[in-house]
N, C-alpha and C positions, 0 to 999 in steps of 0.2 A: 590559652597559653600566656595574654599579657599577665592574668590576673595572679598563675602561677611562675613570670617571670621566666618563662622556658622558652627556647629555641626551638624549633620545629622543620622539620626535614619533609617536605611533601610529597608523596608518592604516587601519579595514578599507574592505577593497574588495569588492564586492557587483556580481553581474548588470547592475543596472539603470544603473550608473555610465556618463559619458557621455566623452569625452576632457578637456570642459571641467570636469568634476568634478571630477578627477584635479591640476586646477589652480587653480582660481576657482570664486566661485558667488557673485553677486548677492545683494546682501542693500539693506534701506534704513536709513539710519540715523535719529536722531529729529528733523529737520529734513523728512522723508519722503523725503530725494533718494537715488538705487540709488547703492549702490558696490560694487567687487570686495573679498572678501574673498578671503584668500588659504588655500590648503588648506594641513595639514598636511606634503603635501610641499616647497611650498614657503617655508611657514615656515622648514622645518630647512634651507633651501636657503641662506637670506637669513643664522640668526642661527646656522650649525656643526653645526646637532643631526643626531642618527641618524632618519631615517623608516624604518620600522617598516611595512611594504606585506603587511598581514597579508589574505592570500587571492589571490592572484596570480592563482591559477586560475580565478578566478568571474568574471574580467571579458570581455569581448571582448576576440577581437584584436584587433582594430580599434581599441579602446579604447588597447591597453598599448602602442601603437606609438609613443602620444602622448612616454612613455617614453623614446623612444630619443636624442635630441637632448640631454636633458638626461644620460644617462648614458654616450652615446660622446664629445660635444662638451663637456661641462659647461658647455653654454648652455641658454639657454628662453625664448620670448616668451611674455608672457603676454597676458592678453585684455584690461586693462588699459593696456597700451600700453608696457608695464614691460618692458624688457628684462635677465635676468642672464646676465652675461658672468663667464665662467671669470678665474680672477686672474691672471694672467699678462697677458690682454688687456685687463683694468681698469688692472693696475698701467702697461702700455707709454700707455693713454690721460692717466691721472696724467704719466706721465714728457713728454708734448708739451705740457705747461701748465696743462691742466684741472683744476681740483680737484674734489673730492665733491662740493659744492653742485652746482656745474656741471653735474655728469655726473648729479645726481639727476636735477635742472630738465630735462634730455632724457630723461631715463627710465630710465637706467642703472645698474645696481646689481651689483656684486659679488656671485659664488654663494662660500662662506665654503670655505676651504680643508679646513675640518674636517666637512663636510658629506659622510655618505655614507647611502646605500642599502642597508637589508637586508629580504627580501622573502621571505614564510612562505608554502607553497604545497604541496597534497597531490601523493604522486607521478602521471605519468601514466598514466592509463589503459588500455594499446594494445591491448589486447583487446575493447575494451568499445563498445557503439552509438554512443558521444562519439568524434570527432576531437580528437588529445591536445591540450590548451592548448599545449601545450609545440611552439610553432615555429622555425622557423628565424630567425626576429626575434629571438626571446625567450632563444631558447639563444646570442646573440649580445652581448648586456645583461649579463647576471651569471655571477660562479664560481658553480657549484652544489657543493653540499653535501649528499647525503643521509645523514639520521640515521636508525642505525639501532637495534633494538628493544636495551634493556639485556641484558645476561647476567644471570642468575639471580644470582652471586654481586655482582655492581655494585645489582639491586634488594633485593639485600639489606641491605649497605649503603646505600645510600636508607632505608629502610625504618627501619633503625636510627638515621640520623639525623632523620627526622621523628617516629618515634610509638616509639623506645625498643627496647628488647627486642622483637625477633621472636617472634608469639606460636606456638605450633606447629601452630595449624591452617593459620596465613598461609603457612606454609612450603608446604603441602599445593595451597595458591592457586596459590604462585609453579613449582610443579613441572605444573601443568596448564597455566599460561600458556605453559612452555617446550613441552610438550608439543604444542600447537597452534599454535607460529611454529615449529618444528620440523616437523612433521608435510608428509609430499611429497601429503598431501592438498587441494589447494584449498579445500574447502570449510571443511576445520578452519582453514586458513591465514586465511582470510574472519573466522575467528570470533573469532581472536587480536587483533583491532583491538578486541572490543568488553573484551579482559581488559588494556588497554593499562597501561602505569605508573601512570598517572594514575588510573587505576580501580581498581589495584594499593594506593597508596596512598589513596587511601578506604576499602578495605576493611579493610587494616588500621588504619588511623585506629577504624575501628568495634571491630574487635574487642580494638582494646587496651581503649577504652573501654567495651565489652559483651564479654566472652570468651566469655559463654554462648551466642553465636550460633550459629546452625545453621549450617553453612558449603554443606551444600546449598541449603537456602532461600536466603542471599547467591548463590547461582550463578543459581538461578531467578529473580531477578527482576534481575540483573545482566543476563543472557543473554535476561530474558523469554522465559524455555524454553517456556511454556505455549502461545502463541501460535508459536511455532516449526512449519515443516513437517515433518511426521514424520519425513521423511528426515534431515534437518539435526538434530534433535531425538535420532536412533538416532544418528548420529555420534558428537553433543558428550555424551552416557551413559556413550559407550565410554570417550570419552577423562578422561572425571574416574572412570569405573573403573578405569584404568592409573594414573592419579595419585591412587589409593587412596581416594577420594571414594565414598562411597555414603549412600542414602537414609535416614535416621534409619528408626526401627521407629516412634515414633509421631510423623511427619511430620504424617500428614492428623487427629491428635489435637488439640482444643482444647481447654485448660485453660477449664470455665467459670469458675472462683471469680477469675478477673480482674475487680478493680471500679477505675471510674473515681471520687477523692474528689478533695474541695477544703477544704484543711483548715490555719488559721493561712498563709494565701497560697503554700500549696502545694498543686501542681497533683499528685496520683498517678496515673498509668494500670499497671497490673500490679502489674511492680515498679520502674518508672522514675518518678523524682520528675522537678517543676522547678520551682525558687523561682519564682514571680510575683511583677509587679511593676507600680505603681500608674499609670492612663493617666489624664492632662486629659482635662476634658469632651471639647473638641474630637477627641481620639482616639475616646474611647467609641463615638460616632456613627457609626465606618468599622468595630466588630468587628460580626463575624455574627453571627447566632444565627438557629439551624435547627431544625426538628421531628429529632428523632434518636432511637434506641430501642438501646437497647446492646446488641446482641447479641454472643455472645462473639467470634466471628468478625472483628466491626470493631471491637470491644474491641484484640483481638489487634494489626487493623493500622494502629489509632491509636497502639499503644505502638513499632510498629516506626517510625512515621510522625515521634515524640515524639522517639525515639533517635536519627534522623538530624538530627533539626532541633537538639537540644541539641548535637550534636558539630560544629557549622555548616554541613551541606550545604545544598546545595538539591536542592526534591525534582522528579522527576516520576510522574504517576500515568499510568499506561497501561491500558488495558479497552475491553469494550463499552460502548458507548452503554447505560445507564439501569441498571448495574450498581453506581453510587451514589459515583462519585467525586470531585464538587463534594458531595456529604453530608459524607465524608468529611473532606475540608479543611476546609471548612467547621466541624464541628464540632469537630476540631481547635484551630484558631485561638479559636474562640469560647471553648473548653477555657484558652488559653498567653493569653487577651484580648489579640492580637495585632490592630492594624487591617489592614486589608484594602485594596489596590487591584484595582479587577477590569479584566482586558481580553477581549473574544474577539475573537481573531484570523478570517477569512475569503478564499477566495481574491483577493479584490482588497486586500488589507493590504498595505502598504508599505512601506519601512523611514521612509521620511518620515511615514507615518503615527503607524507604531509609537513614533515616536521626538518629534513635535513634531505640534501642531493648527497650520497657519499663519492668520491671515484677515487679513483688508484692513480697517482703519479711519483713515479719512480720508485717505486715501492712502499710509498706513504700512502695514506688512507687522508685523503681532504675533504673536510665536510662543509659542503656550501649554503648557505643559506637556502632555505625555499622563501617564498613568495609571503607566508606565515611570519617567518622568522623577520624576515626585509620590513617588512608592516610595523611591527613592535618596535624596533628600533629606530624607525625613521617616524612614526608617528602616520603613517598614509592608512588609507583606510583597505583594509582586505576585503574583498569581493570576492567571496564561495561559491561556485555557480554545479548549478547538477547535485545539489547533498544529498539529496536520494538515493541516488545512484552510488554510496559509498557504504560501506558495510557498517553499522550501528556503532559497531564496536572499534570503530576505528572516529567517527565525528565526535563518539563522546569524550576525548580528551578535550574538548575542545569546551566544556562545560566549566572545568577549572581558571581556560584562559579567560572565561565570559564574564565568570560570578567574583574572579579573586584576580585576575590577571595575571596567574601562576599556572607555567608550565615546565615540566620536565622534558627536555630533547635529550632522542637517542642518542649523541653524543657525549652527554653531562652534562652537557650546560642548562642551567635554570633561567627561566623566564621569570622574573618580580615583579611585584608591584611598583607603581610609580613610585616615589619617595620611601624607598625600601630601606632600611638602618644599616643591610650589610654591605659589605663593598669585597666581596671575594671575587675573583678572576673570569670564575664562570658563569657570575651573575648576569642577565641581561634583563635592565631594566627595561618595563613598557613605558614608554612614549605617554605622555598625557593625551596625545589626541590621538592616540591609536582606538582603532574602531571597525567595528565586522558588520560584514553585510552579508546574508546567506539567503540565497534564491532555490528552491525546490518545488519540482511539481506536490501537485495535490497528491495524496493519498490515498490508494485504491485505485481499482480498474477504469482508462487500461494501462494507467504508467507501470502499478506494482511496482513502484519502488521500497525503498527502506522508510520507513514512515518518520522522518526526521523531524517533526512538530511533535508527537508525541513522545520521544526520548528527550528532545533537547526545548521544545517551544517555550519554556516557560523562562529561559535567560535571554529572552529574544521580543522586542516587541514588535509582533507577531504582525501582518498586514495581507488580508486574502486580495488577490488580482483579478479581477473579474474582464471579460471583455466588455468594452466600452455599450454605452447604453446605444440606440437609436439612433439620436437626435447625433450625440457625439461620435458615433462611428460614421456617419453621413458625411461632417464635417472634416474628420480625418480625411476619409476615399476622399473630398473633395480636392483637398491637399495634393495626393499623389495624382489625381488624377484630373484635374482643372477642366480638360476638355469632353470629358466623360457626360454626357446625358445624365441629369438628374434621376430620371425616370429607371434608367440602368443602374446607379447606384443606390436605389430606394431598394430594388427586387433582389437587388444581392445581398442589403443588408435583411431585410425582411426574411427573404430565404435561409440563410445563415441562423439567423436568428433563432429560426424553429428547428435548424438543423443541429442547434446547440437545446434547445428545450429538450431533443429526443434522445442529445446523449447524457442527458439529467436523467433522466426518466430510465435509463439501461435498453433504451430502442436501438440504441446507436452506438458503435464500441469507439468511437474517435470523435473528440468535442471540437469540431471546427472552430478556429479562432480566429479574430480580429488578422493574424499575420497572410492565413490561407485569401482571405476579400483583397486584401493590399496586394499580392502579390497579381492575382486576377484585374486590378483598375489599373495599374501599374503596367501592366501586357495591354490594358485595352487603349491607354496613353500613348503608349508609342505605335501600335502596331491596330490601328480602331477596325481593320480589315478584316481581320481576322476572325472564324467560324466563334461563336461562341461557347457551341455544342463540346468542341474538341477544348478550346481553352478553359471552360470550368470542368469539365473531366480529366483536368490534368489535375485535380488537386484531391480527387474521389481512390488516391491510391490506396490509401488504409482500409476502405470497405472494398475494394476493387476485388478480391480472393473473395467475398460470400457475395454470389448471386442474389439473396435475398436483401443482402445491407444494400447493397448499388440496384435494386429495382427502388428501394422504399427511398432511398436521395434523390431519385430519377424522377419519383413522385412530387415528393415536397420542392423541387425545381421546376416541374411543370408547372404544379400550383401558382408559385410564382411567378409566372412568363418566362421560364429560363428555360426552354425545352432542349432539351441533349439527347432526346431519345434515339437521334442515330448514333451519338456515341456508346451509347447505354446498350440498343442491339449489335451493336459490333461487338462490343465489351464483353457482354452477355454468352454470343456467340461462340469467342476466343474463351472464354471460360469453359463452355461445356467441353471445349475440344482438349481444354489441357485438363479435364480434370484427370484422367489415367494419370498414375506414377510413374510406369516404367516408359523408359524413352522411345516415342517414337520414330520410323523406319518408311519416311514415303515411298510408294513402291507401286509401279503398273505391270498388271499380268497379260494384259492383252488374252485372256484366255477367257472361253463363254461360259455360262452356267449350265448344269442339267439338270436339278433339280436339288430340293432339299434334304438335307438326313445331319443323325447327329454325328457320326461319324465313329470310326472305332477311337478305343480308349488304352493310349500307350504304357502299358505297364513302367517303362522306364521312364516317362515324364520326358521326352527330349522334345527339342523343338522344332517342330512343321513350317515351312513357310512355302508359301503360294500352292499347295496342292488342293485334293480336296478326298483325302481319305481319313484324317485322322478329325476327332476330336479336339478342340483344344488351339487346333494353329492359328499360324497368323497371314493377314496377307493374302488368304489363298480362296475357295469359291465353294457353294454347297455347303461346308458342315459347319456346324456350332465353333464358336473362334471368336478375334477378334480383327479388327481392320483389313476384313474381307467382306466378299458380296455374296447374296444368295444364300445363305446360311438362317436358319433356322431362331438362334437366339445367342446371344454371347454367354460365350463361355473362356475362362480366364484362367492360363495351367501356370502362373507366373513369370510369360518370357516375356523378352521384348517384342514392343508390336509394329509389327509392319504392316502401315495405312492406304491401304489405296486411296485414289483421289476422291471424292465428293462425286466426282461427273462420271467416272467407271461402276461406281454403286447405285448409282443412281440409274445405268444402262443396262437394267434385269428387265426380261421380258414381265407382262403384267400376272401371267399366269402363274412365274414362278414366284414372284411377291407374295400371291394370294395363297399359293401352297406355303411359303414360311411362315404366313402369319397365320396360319392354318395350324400349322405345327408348333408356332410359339406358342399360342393361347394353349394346345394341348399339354405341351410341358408345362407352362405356367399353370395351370389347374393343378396336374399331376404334383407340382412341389406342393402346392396348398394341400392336397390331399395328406403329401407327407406330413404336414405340421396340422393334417386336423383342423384344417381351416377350411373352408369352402369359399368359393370367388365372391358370393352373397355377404361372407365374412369379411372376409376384405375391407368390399366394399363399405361397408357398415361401418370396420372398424378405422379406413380413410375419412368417413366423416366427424369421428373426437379427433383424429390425429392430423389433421391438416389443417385447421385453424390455427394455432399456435404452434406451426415452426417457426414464426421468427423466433416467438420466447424461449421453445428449445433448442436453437440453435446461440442463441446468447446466453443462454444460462452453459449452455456445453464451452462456448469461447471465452466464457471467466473462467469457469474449473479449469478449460486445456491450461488457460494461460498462471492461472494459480501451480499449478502441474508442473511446468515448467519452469515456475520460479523456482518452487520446493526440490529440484530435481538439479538446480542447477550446482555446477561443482566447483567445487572448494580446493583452492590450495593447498598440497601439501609439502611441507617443507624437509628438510634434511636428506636431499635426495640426491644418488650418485649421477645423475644426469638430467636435464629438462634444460629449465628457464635459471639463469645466474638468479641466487638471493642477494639485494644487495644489502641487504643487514648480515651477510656472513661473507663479508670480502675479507676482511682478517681471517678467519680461518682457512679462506684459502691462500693468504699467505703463509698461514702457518703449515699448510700440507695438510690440510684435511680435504676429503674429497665429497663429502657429503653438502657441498654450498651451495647446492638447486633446487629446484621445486616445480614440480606439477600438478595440473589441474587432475584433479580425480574427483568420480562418482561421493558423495556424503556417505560417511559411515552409518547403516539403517541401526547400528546397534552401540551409536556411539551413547555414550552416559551425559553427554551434557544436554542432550535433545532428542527425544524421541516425539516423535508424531503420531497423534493421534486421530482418528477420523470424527468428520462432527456427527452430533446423530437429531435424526428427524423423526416425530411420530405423527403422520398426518390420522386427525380423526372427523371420518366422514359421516354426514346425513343423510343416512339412510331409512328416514322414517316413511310412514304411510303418506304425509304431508309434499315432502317432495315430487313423489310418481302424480300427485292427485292434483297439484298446480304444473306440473310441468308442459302442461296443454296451454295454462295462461300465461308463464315468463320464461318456461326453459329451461328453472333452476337444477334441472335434475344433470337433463342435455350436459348444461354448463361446468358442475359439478363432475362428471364423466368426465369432461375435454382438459378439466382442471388433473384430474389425476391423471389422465392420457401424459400431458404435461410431463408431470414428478418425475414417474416411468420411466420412458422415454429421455429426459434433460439426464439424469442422474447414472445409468445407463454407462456400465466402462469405468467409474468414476468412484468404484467403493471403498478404495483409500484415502476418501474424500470425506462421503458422504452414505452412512448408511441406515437405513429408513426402517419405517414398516406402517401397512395403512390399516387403522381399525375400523370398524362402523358403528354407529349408534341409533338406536331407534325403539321401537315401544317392545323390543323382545329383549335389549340386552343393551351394555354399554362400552361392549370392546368383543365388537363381533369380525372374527381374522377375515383378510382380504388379501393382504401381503404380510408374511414371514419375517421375521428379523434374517437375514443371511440368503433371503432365498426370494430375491427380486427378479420379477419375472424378463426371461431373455428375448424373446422374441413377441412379433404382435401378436400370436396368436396365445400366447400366456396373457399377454398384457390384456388382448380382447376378452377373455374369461376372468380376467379379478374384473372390470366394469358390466360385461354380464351378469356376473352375479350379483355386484350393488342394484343394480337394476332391477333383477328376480326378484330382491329381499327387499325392495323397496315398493315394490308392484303387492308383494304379497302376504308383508308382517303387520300384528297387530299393531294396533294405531295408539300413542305415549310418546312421551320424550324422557328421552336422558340426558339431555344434553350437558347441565350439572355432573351430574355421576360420572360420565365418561375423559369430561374435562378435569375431573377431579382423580380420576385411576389414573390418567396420561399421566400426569401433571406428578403423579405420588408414585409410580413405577419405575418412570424415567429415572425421578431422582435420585433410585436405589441402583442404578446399572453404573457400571464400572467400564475405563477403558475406553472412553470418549471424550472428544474436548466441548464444544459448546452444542448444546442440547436443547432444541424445543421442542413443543407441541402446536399443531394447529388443528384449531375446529373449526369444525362450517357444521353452521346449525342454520337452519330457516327461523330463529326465534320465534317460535312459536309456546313462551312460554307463560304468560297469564293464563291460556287456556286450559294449561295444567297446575296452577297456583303455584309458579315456582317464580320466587323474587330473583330478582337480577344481582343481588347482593353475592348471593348464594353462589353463583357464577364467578364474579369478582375474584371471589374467594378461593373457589376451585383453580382458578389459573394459575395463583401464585402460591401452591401448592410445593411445587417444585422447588420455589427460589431458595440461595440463589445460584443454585446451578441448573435450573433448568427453566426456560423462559416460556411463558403458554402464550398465545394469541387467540384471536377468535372472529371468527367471518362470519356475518351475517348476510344470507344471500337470500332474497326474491322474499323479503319480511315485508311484511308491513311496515311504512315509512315512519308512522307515529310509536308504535312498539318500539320498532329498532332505535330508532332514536333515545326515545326515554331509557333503553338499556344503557345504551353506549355511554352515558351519566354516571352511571355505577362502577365502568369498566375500566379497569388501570389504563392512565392514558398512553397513546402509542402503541395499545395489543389489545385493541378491538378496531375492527370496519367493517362498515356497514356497505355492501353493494346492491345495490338497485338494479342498475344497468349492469346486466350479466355475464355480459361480454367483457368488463375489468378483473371478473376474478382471476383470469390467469394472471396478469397483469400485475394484482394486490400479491399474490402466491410468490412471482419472480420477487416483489419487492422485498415483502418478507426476509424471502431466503437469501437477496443479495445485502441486503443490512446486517442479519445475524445470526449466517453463518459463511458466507462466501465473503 
């Protein structure tokens, strides 16, 4: 725009935008009566300027269609009653006598000849669960342009001309960033947006000004490697080891002798100064001040915090929940006596929220600053706390304020840049020392939040939050809690410690933090009396709902001398009792038993309580039921249940016990017979399927909770009743009644998002090799318990996730075991697809396919339509020199698929020098080698929680 000397009008566009956005919006002015005001695009329309259509992609179509009139016809009616007419048809009405007043007075207005359209939009997505923005409307509207990634030598120059001399670690940056927009990998291809120019240039911004940086630690918290899925995690390792990047030798070393001073109005943390500077009262009142203990740890990354703020970024903080990252800021700020605006964001945040408070007085519409707007203009620094938690499409205007310091408010007014040329009314200048601070959990289960690092991270210099190491967390609890036994603060950090290792690992759905220990030394400070059993099971509430999570903490605290195990069997206790849904009904009958029966079966379904004729009751004595005594087996007709006490059930004679469990075990056969199972089955089939329910029970508690993300509902607006909109309180002065909004179920058939399910092809070893070792390590056993697993986890979940499992072995290379659509629903299906791997492996010719099978997966998949991310997995026992098959050969077959379809490949109960020499070959991050058997469920979860949960 300088170069062409043009004024430019900046627009973003955002979700929630309506067609009349796009053009007008109601405003009142100070007489209280509504008028149009006119948007940015047609400001530039009326006075020559360029508009600036920053986000194309975020709107409806239905919205951008509004678009098209003005850009094929260079006309537009507005809502106003305003018509502009392209020049040509202004000037021919001029030329028939009319002049401008005239043609005002009817409504008439020339669009300026010098008026054009340029419109910033990410590329489309054609792979992905989204139907592309990009339609046949749209591709009709403008030239496209895509820009693409600079060359190494062009960022280099860049580089030279913003921060000087290329430093030579920068160089080391800029050969990784080629390395991963180069790379025929998808996955590193994905990871090259987050090393973009722009991130390019911040980093060297940094280390011209710090050369002493660690250039891995900038990778780590650029990339927030730590939260990364292993898989993705092993990739980007490789590839900053090819671009000669490797881990300092004292990385996980903290210099203690780091002290923070304040001395003659200078602020030191390390070795980084920063002059201070004197606040009016009225400031003073907005800076924080927080309890903090300095340990060297946040010593450390207050000074890395200090260095990007002196160099002018803004920052974000990423972590778990209570790992102390509002401290941090916090103390910070209060450190630079910087004031403070605070916001947290929520799923129902809006950009009109975020942006403006409107309220109605006196019949005027007054728009009051938010906390955003307060920041810019005073220069204090804004604090966004929760960005997760707000809907994508509403943080990303917030891209414009980061990278330009330009923003549009729903009211009209514009936010500029600092020393801006123009001086119009509703200009608001930013504040030179205005500055954002954005704090957000990590990414992925079990926050599930909006993944706010990946849409916005890269105008942000980015800082992951870890809970403090050992030594430094010892020292904290020593703080809170001075009188505290050493010995008691070691076993809780230790404990802790591995209680956070398991919920790395997917053992554990809630990563205990540094806040959960403070709060427990904190109780033992004031109150040292106190059971300790009961005070650290107050903090076990997040696993306290799965019996299984709260046995395995119960574990890892005994370990550590913290034993709770009579809070654990309370706990435990009070769990089985509530697990029933419908409410119970305590109830004594005072009446005896006479024996057992199932009882009759009420064709109308009503509900029994305390007798002992029907089927089904509740309460009551003798027949099949629930929360009665003497009865046979429960049986459940959906009422509510009325429980006698424990000590009335308990008071059945012994003979009639021995006749109900007489009779259970007779029914319980009897249903097995129905399902074709026999008790021998059963049993057989409880030994694959009881190893691994923890991992089925936490691969089902990500899908639920993915589930429930995906399910959750959306606003809709223009409704004759609900919730007030307050982006439409003019209309309801104007008498419209449409100004509310309620939450409703997701449109399943809306056009801008349809969901797709992922898909999984596991391909099993079923060669002669498995049955024939499976006496020396199991691998067969293991490989069964592994599928038992899939089964079972996946199970309810097909709008998710849908499968099919093949076999390979010396007869064939895609031998059926499980159906594409037809996953088996009970155990006794599920026990006949591992039967049968078992039969075919006991009894086929002896060969491998392991190549061939990996390579049909891999080539099939890739041809199926009507799913979003898609792999393959094989377990082979590599057994392949014995067959003269190179491991090249394999390599190759996996990435068959790419890149829509990703293979891996498990090698179980191999030989360790084979396997090994394979894994060489094998794309890094989608091969593993298991030895110890008892991981492969374990490697299976990992897998499938990297990519595709």
């Amino acid at each position: 725009m300088r170069l062409l000397n043009q004024s430019s009008e900046p627009m973003m566009l955002y979700e929630d935008m309506n067609s009349r956005d796009l053009l007008q919006q109601r405003v009142t002015n100070t007489e209280g009566d509504t008028i149009w005001q006119d948007s940015p695009l047609v400001r530039a329309a009326k006075n020559g300027s360029v508009v600036i259509l920053n986000g194309l992609h975020r709107i409806h179509r239905s919205t951008a269609v509004v678009l098209q009139r003005i850009l094929h016809d260079r006309e537009l009616q507005l809502y106003d009653g305003t018509t502009l007419l392209r020049r040509d048809r202004y000037d021919e009405l001029l030329s028939q006598g009319l002049n401008e007043e005239q043609l005002k007075a009817r409504g008439l207005l020339p669009i300026h000849e010098s008026f054009r359209v340029v419109a910033l939009a990410e590329p489309p997505k054609l792979d992905s669960n989204h139907n592309s923005w990009l339609t046949p409307e749209l591709l009709s509207m403008f030239l496209y342009q895509e820009l693409r990634p600079l060359q190494q030598y062009e960022e280099n120059q860049l580089l030279i001309q913003v921060v000087g001399e290329v430093h030579p670690k920068m160089k080391l940056l800029m050969a990784l960033a080629q390395i991963l927009r180069s790379s025929s990998d998808p996955m590193l291809q994905g990871l090259s947006e987050r090393l973009s120019t722009r991130q390019l240039l911040k980093l060297g911004r940094r280390l011209a000004a710090y050369p002493e940086s660690d250039v891995y630690e900038l990778l780590q918290n650029t990339f927030l490697i730590k939260f990364m899925p292993s898989l993705l995690r092993a990739r980007l390792e490789q590839a900053m080891k090819q671009a000669g990047i490797h881990q300092s030798s004292n990385q996980d070393s903290i210099n203690n002798s780091r002290r923070i001073s304040v001395e003659d109005n200078k602020l030191r943390i390390g070795e980084t100064e920063m002059q201070l500077s004197e606040l009016a009262l009225t400031q003073q009142s907005k800076v924080p001040s927080t309890l903090f203990y300095e340990m060297s740890q946040h010593v450390l990354m207050l000074e890395r915090l200090l260095q990007d703020y002196i160099i002018g970024e803004h920052l974000l903080l990423v972590g778990n929940q209570g790992v102390g990252k509002n401290k941090l800021i916090d103390r910070l700020l209060e450190l630079m006596r910087r004031p403070r605006e605070y916001i947290q964001l929520h799923r129902d945040t809006t950009v009109h929220s975020l942006t403006v408070q409107s309220t109605l007085r006196d019949g005027q519409i007054v728009f009051e600053d938010s906390a955003l707007v307060r920041a810019v203009k005073s220069g204090h620094v804004l604090v966004i706390d929760e960005a997760d938690k707000a809907p994508v499409n509403v943080t990303c205007i917030l891209r414009n304020l980061g990278e330009n310091g330009e923003m549009m408010l729903s009211d009209g007014r514009r936010i500029v840049p600092h020393g801006y040329s123009g001086n119009a009314s509703n200009f608001i200048e930013t504040h030179p020392e205005f500055r954002l601070v954005v704090l957000a959990n990590r990414p992925g289960f079990p926050f599930l939040g909006n993944d706010f690092f990946a849409e916005l991270g890269d105008i942000f210099s980015c800082h992951a939050i870890d809970n403090p190491m050992p030594d430094s967390e010892i020292y904290l609890l020593q703080q809170y809690g001075p009188n505290v036994p050493i010995k008691t603060l070691r076993k809780l950090v230790n404990a802790f410690g591995e209680l956070r290792k398991l919920a790395d690992e997917g053992l554990l759905n809630y990563p205990y933090s540094t806040r959960e220990v403070v709060n427990i030394v904190k109780h033992l400070e004031r109150y040292p009396q106190d059971n300790m059993s009961e005070l650290v099971g107050n903090v076990l509430d997040f696993d306290r709902s799965q019996p299984e999570a709260l046995q395995q903490v119960t574990q890892v605290l005994s370990k550590h001398g913290l034993s709770i195990d009579a809070y654990a069997k309370d706990e435990l206790q009070t769990l089985r009792l509530q697990r029933p849904l419908q409410l119970d009904v305590k109830r004594f009958s005072g009446l005896g038993v006479s024996g057992p029966k199932v009882g009759k079966l009420d064709p109308k379904n009503e509900p029994h309580v305390g007798g002992n004729t029907w089927a089904g009751g509740s309460g009551g004595r003798d027949t099949a039921g629930l929360g009665g005594k003497g009865g046979p087996f429960r049986l459940d007709k959906g009422h509510r249940v009325h429980q006698l006490s424990d000590e009335e059930k308990a008071d059945v004679p012994e003979e009639i016990k021995r006749a109900a469990r007489e009779m259970n075990r007779k029914a319980f056969n009897q249903k097995l017979h129905e399902i074709k199972m026999s008790a021998h089955d059963h049993q057989l089939y409880a030994q694959f399927s009881e190893p691994n329910l923890k991992q089925v029970k936490q691969l089902k508690a990500i899908l639920e909770a993915m589930q429930t993300k995906s399910k959750q509902r959306q606003w809709k607006k223009y409704q004759t009743h609900g919730e007030l909109d307050d982006t439409r309180l003019i209309e309801g002065i104007t008498g419209e009644r449409n100004i509310y909004r309620r939450r409703t179920e997701p449109n399943p058939w809306s056009d801008h998002h349809q969901e797709q399910p992922n898909r999984l092809k596991l391909v099993v070893d079923v060669s002669g090799s498995m049955y024939r070792f499976n006496g020396y390590d199991g691998r067969l056993d293991r490989q069964l318990e592994a599928v038992v697993m899939v089964m079972e986890a996946f199970q309810g979940y097909e709008n998710k996730i849908i499968y099919d499992i093949v076999g390979h072995s010396g007869e064939g290379w895609e031998l059926p075991f499980v159906n594409l659509g037809s996953a088996p629903k009970n155990d006794k299906e599920r026990f006949e697809v591992i039967r049968l791997m078992h039969a075919h492996s006991q009894f086929c010719w002896s060969g491998d396919s392991t190549v061939k099978a990996a390579r049909e997966a891999c080539s099939t998949l890739s041809t199926e339509e009507n799913y979003g991310n898609g792999i393959v997995v094989v377990l082979s026992d590599a057994n392949l020199a014995r067959y003269g098959i190179h491991p090249k050969d394999l390599a190759q077959a996996l990435k068959r698929g790419e890149p829509k379809v990703k293979g891996f490949v498990i090698f179980i109960g191999s030989l360790a020098e084979e396997a090994e020499l394979i894994m060489t070959e094998m794309p890094d991050g989608q091969s593993y080698v298991c030895m110890d058997l008892t991981n492969l469920p374990q490697i299976l979860k990992q897998i499938f929680t990297s990519s595709l949960l």
